[in-house]
C-alpha positions in Angstrom: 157.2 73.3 117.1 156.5 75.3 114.2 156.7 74.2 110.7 157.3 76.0 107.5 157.3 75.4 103.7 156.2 77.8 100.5 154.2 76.1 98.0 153.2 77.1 94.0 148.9 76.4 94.3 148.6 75.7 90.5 146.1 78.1 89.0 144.8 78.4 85.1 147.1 80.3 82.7 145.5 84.4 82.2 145.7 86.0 79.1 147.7 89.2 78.3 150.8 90.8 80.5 149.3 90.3 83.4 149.9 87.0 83.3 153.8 86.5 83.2 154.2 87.3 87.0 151.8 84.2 88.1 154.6 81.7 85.8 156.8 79.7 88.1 160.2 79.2 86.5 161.1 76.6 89.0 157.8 74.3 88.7 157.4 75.4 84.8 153.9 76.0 85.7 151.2 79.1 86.0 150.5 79.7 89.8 150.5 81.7 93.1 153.1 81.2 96.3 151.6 80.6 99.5 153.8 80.3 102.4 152.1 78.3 105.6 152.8 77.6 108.7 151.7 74.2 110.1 152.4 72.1 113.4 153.9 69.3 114.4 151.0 67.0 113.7 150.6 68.7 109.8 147.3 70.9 111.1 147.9 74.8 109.2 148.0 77.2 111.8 148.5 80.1 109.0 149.2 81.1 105.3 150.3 84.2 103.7 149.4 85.7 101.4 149.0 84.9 97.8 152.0 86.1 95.7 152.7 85.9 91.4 153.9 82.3 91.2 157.9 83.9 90.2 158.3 85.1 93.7 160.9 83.5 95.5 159.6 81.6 99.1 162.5 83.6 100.9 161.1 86.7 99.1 157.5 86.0 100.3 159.0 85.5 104.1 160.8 88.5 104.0 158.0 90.7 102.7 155.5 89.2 105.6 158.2 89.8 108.0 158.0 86.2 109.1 161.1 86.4 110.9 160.6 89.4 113.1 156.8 87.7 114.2 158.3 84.6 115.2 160.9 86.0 117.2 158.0 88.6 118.8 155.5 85.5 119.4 159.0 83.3 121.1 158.7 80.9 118.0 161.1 79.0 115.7 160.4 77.5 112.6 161.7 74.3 111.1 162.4 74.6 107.1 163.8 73.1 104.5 167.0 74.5 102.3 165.3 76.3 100.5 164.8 79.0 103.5 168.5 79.4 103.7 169.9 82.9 104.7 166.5 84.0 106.0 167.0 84.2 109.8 169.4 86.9 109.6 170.0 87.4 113.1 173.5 87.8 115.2 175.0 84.4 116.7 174.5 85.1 120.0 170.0 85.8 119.2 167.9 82.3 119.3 167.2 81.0 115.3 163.7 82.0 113.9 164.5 79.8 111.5 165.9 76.3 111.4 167.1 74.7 108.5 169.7 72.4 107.2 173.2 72.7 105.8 173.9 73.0 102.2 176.7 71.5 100.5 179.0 73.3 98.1 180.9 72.4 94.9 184.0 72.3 97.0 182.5 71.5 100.4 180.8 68.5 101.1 179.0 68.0 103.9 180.4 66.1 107.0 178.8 62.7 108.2 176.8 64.9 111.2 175.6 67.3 108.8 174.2 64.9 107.0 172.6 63.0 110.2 170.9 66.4 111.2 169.9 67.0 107.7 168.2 63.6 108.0 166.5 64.3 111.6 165.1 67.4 110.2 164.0 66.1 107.1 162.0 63.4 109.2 160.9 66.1 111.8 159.2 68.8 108.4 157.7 65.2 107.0 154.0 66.4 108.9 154.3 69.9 106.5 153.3 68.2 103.4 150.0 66.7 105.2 148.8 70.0 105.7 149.5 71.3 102.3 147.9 68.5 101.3 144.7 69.2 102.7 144.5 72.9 101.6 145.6 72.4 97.9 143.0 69.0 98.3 140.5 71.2 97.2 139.8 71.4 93.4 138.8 75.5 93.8 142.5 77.3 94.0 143.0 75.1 90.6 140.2 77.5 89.0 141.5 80.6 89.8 142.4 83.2 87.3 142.2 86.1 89.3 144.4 88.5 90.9 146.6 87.4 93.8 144.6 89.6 96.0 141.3 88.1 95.7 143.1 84.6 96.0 144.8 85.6 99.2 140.6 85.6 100.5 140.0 82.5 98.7 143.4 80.6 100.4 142.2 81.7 103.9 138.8 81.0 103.9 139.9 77.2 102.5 142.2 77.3 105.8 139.6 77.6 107.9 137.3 75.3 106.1 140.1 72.7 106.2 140.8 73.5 109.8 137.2 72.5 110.8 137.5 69.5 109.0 140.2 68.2 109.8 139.3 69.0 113.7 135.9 66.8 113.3 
């Protein structure tokens, strides 16, 4: 079972133009998108690469071609509502992508939506362990580079964090 989540690593504020992309409107905060993929147990298996902080996590997925790996590597994903509208595959093709339902203004959910809400929402707990342990670290708080060179700096700390966490 695969697991997936996007996360903002907070990074310092940069001065000039350049610096607008790397400002999260949602967390009100300066930093870069990283989209990984853990297990069942919370242990990262993989993380994207480092976007401006105002790109959306279903952006980020969609530029990686997250979807179309999966499927090729016999995967799904578990995520959370966030990742909505991202498997865009027929009804008859296997999910890449599992998430929830969403409620409307003028739909509410029904008593087994929210039950399987609630089993998947137990089931993703492990994927904040794992971002834990990468964002841990006090280095991706000190960057004030570009997203490329933190993209090197992200992976590196994955593998770092993967042999620690394996002791």
């Amino acid at each position: 079972m695969i697991l997936l989540d996007g996360s903002l690593i907070r990074t310092r504020r940069r001065t000039g133009t350049q610096n607008r992309k790397n400002y999260s409107g949602k967390h009100k905060h300066h930093g870069l998108l990283v989209i990984p993929l853990t297990d069942d147990k919370g242990r990262l298996l993989w993380v994207s690469a480092a976007r401006p902080g105002r790109t959306s996590e279903i952006a980020a997925c969609r530029h990686d071609r997250l979807t179309a790996r999966l499927r090729a590597a016999g995967l799904a994903a578990i995520a959370d509502l966030g990742f909505v509208g991202l498997d865009d595959s027929g009804p008859d093709a296997d999910p890449a992508v599992i998430t929830g339902c969403k409620a409307a203004r003028n739909r509410p959910l029904t008593r087994g939506q929210k039950l399987s809400d609630k089993a998947l929402a137990a089931v993703r707990a492990p994927v904040g362990h794992g971002l834990a342990h990468l964002k841990n670290r006090r280095v991706p708080g000190k960057v004030r580079t570009a997203p490329e060179w933190a993209t090197a700096l992200v992976r590196a700390l994955l593998v770092l964090t993967n042999r620690e966490v394996s002791r």
